[in-house]
N, C-alpha and C positions, 0 to 999 in steps of 0.2 A: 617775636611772633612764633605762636607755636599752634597746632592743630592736626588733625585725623580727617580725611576726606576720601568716599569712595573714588574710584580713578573715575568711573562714567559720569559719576555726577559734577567732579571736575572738567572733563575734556568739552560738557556740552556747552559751558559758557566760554570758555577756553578758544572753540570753535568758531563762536558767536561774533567775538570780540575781535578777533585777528584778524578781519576781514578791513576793520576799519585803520591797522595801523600799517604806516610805512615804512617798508623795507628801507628806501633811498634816502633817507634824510638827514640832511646839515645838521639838523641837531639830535644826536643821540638817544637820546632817552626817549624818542617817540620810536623808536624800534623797541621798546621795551612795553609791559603791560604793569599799571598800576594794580598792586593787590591792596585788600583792606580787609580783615578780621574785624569785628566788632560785636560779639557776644557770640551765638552762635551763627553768625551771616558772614559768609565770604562775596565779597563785590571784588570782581574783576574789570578795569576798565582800557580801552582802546581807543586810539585817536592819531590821526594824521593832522589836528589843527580846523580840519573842513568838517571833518564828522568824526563823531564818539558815539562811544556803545561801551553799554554796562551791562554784565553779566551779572547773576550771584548764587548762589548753591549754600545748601546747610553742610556744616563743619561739627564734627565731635570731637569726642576725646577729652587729654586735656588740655585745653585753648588758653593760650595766651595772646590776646589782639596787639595791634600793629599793626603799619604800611608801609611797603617799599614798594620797586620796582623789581622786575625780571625781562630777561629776554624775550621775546614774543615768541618769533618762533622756533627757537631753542626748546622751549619749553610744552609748546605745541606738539612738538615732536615727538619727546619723550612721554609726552604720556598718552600720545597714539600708538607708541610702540610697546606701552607697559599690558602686560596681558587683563584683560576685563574685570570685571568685578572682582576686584584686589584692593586693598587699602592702601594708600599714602600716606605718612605719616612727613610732616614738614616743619621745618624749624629755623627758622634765623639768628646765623652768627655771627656779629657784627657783620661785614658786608659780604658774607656769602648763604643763600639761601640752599638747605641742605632737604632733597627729597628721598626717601627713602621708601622702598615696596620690596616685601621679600629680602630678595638677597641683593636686590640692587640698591646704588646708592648715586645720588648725582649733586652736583655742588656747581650753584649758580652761582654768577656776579652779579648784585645788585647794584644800584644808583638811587640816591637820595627819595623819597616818594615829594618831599619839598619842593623839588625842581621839577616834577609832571604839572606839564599845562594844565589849565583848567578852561575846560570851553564856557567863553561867559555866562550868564545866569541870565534870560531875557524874561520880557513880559512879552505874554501871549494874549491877542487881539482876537484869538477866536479858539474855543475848546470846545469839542465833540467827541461821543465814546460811538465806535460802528463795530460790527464784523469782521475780522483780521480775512476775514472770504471775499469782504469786501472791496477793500482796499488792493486784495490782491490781482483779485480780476482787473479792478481799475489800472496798474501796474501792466498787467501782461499784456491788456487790450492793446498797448498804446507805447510801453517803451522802445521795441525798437526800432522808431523811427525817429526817434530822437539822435542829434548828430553826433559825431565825434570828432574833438581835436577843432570844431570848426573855429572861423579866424572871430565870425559873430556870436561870443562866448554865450550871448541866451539862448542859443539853439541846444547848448550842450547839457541840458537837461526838461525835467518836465514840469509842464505847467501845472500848479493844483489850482483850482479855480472854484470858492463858493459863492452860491446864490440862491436863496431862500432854502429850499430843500434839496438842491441841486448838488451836488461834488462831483464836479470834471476834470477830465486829466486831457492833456492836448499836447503832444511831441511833433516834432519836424524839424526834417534836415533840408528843408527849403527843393527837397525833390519830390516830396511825399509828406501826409499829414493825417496825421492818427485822431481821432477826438472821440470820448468815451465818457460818459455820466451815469451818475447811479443816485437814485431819491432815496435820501434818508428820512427821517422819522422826528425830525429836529429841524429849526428855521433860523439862516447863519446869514449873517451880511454878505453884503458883495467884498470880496478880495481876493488878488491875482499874486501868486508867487510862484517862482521858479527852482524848483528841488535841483540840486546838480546830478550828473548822470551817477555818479559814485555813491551819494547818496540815496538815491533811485536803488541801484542795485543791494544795497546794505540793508536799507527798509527792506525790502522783496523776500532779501532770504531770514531776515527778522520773526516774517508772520509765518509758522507755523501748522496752527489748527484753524481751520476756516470758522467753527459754533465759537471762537473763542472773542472775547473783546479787545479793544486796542484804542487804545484813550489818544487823541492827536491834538495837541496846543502850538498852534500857529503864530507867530508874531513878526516883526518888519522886517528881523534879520534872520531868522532861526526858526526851523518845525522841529517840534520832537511826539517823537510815538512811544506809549508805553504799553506792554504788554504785564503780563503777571509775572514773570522772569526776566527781563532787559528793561532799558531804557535807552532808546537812538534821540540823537541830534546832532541835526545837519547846520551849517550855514545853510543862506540861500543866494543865488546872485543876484546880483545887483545888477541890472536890466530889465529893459521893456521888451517884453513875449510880443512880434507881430500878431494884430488884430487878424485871428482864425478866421472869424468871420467872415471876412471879404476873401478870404482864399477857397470858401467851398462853392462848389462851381454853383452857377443859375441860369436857370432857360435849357437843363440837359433833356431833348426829346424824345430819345431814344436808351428803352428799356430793355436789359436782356436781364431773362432769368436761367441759374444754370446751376446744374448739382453742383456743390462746392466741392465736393468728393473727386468727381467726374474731372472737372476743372481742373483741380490740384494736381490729381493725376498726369492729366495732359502735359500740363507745364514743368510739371517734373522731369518727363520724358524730355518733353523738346529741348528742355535747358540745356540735357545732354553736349546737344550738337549747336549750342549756342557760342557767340563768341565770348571766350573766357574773358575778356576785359571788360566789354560795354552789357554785355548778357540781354543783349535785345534779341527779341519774338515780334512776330505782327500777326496782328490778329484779323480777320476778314470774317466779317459777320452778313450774312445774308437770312433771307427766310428760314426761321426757325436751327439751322446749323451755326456751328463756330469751328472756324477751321485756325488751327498755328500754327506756324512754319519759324524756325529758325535753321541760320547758317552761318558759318564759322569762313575764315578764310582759307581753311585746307577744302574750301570745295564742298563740305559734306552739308546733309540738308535731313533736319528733322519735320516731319508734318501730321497731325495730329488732328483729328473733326470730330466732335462733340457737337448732339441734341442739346438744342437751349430755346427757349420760349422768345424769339424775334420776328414782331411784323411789320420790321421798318426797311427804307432805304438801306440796301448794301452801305456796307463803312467798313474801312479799314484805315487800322491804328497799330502803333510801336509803342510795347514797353519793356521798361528793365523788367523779366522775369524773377530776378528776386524778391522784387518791390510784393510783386503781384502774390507771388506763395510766403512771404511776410503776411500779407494781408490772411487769406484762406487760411493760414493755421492759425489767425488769431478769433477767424470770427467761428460761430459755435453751432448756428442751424445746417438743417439739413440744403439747404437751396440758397443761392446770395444772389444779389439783386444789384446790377451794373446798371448806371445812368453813363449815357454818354449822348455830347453834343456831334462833333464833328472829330473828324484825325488830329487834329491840331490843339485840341481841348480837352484838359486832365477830365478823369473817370469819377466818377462817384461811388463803392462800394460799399453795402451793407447786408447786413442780414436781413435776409426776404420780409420775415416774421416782425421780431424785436427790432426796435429802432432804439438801443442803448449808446450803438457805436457806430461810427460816418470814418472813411479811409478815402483819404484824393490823393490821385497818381497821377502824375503828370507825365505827357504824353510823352517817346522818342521820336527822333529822325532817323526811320531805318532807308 
């Protein structure tokens, strides 16, 4: 293997890729990054077994193709610290991979490129090309409510969900629950799969340029996304997503409308003096104000009243404060729109305006 490559054009899949491969693992060569020359095309690729990602960059000079392995982030390294727009000039000697720029010189250990995993080859059940703007927003709306580490492993990532022109995304950590759709321009069967959270976060920093395209082919075990430079694929898990449906609350009587600004702000402040464990607030809504109080057990006591548009019965409700400013920096209007039942019965949250995305938070015991 031999080739010429700017450093920037190298570091950007370089970057890409590393995200997907593990530091901790039993088996060696997945801390490593599979390279491939092949005419003038360098493919970089990374993988933990669950998800892979392929980079690729044009190569000059004069090229000789081949494929080994390198160190992932050995290699990451040095050519984040190689200075910009400089040339590399790289070459394989039996099993050390020799980079050179300038006056510097660095000599890798390679491993077989034979023995790199290959994530299986699937048939996809359902293909769509959308806006990388798309899919991101779908992503942002909604990941982080998805759980972590939890012991009911389908929680621990997000639901992608098609339905005629439908594409929904829907997370939950069984305290709270995100759900967000966007109408495409295309007409797709019904089917339910669960992205893992690692996954989730790999596609996210995958897209980009929001005007740009992103090709997505879905199948029983496997999604992959492709853009004009990568290619991602995830596993998926293998589990049933609880039916959303029956968790968004019904019969909620009682409407407040409230600057999301205004709001955010408030909760920000009170959280201050919140208790650092449980980070409960209570909320106390009466005619047209919104008053919050939290307090901590050193005694200290935040309280906070905000104008909001309420002409119901007085209520007053408990929630985790982070839930809630989760929510408000993900939704996008000026003014959001709270349904609620009683103290005892999760919230409803959206934006006043747009009804793309619905947020249920379930109530505390303060």
């Amino acid at each position: 293997m031999k080739f010429s490559i700017d450093r920037d054009a190298l570091l950007k899949p370089l970057q890409l890729v590393s995200g997907a491969v593990e530091r901790r693992h039993n088996l060696p060569i997945l801390s490593n990054l599979l390279i491939e020359v092949s005419g003038n095309l360098l493919k970089v690729t990374g993988t933990d077994l669950e998800v892979e990602l392929v980079g690729q960059a044009t190569v000059q000079g004069d090229i000789l193709e081949g494929r080994t392995t390198v160190p992932a982030k050995k290699l990451l390294d040095i050519v984040k610290s190689l200075p910009e727009q400089t040339e590399l000039h790289v070459e394989q000697q039996d099993n050390k991979w020799l980079l050179r720029c300038g006056r510097s010189r660095f000599s890798l250990a390679t491993l077989p490129a034979e023995e790199y995993p290959n994530v299986d080859a699937f048939q996809s059940d359902i293909e769509f090309t959308v806006k990388q703007g798309t899919i991101k927003s779908l992503i942002d709306a909604t990941q982080f409510s998805m759980a972590n580490q939890d012991v009911r492993y389908y929680l621990n990532g997000l639901l992608i969900e098609t339905e005629g022109s439908v594409l929904r995304a829907v997370a939950t950590d069984g305290h709270r629950l995100a759900l967000s759709h966007r109408v495409l321009e295309v007409s797709l069967p019904e089917k339910q799969v669960i992205v893992p959270r690692k996954g989730v976060t790999e596609l996210s920093r995958l897209l980009e340029s929001e005007d740009q395209d992103i090709h997505i082919a879905i199948g029983d075990n496997a999604i992959r996304a492709s853009t004009a430079s990568a290619v991602f694929t995830s596993k998926l898990v293998d589990g049933r997503f609880p039916d959303y449906r029956r968790v968004l609350p019904k019969g909620g009587d009682k409407v407040v409308i409230a600057s999301r600004q205004s709001f955010k702000q408030a909760l920000t402040r009170a959280s201050i003096l919140s208790n650092e464990k449980f980070r409960g607030v209570r909320i106390q809504l009466e005619s047209d104000l919104l008053k919050i109080t939290a307090n901590n057990p050193e005694q200290e006591e935040a309280e906070e009243i905000i104008d909001v548009e309420y002409q119901f019965q007085p209520l007053e409700i408990g929630f985790n404060v982070s839930y809630l400013l989760d929510v408000l920096n993900s939704l996008r209007s000026e003014d959001v729109r709270i349904t609620l039942m009683d103290g005892n019965s999760s919230a409803l949250i959206e934006n006043h305006v747009e009804q793309d995305s619905m947020y249920v938070v379930m109530p505390m015991r303060l």
